[in-house]
N, C-alpha and C positions, 0 to 999 in steps of 0.2 A: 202618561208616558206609553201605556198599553197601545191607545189609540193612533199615538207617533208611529208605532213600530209596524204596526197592522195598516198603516198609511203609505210606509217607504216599503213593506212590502208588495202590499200592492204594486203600487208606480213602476215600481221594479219588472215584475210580472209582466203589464202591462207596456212597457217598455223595450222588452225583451222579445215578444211575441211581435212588437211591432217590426222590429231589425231584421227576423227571420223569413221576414214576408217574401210569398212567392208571387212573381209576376208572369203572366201569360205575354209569351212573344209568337207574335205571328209576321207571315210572312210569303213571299214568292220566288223561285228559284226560277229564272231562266239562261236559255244559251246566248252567250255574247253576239256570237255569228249569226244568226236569225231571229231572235227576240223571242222564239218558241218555251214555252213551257216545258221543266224536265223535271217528269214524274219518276220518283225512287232514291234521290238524293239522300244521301245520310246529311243528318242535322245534328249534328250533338254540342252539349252543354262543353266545350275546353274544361279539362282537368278533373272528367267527372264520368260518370257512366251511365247517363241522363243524353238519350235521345229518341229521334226519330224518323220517319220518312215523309219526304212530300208526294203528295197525293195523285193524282191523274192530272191535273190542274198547275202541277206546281207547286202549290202550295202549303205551307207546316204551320202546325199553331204547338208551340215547346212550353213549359214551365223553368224556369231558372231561379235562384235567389240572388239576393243584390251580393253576394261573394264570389259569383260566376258570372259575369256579363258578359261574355264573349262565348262566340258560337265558331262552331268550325263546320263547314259544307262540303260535302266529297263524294263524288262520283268518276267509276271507270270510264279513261278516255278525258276526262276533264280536271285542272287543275285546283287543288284544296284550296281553298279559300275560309277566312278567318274574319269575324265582323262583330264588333263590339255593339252591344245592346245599347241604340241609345233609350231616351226616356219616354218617346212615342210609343215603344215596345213593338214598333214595327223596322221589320229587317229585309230587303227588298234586296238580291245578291243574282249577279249574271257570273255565270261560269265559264272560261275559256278553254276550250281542247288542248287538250297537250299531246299533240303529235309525238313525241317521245314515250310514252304508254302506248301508244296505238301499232309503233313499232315490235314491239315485245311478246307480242302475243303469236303464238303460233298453234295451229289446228295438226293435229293427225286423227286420220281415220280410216277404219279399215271393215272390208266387207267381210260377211260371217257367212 
């Protein structure tokens, strides 16, 4: 019986650690309008406080667990974008301008 119990705990253990596994998602952001590369994108985990920025290149490599599989991409000038992790763990997302941001912004300055 000892043997039982020190068995389902185990499995258990073993089991448990398996469910929580993190996966590595990587991936490349560019602009819809020119296909270019757009380095400094926020990348974050949906629902979570888990991200990061893509690179010179474009490109992000995130960790996520299988209870977050969607990402959300956002950058000033361009439209948020939202993209479920499939199982390749690659995320490949073009961004489109949103003229409506670009309106809003207004500059003063003044000589000293």
């Amino acid at each position: 019986m000892k043997k039982l119990l020190q068995s389902l705990f185990i499995l258990m253990l073993v089991a448990s650690a398996a469910l929580a596994q993190d996966r590595t998602v990587t991936g490349t952001v560019i602009a819809k309008e020119d296909g270019l590369p757009l380095p400094g994108v926020s990348v974050k985990v949906k629902g979570t406080t888990t991200g990061t920025q893509t690179g010179a290149d474009g490109k992000f490599s995130i960790k996520v667990t299988a209870a977050s599989p969607v990402l959300q991409f956002s950058f000033i000038g361009y439209k948020t974008v939202e993209a479920a992790v499939p199982a390749s763990n690659k995320v490949n997302v073009s961004l489109a301008s949103d003229s409506r941001l670009l309106e809003e912004v207004t500059v003063i300055g003044a000589l000293g």
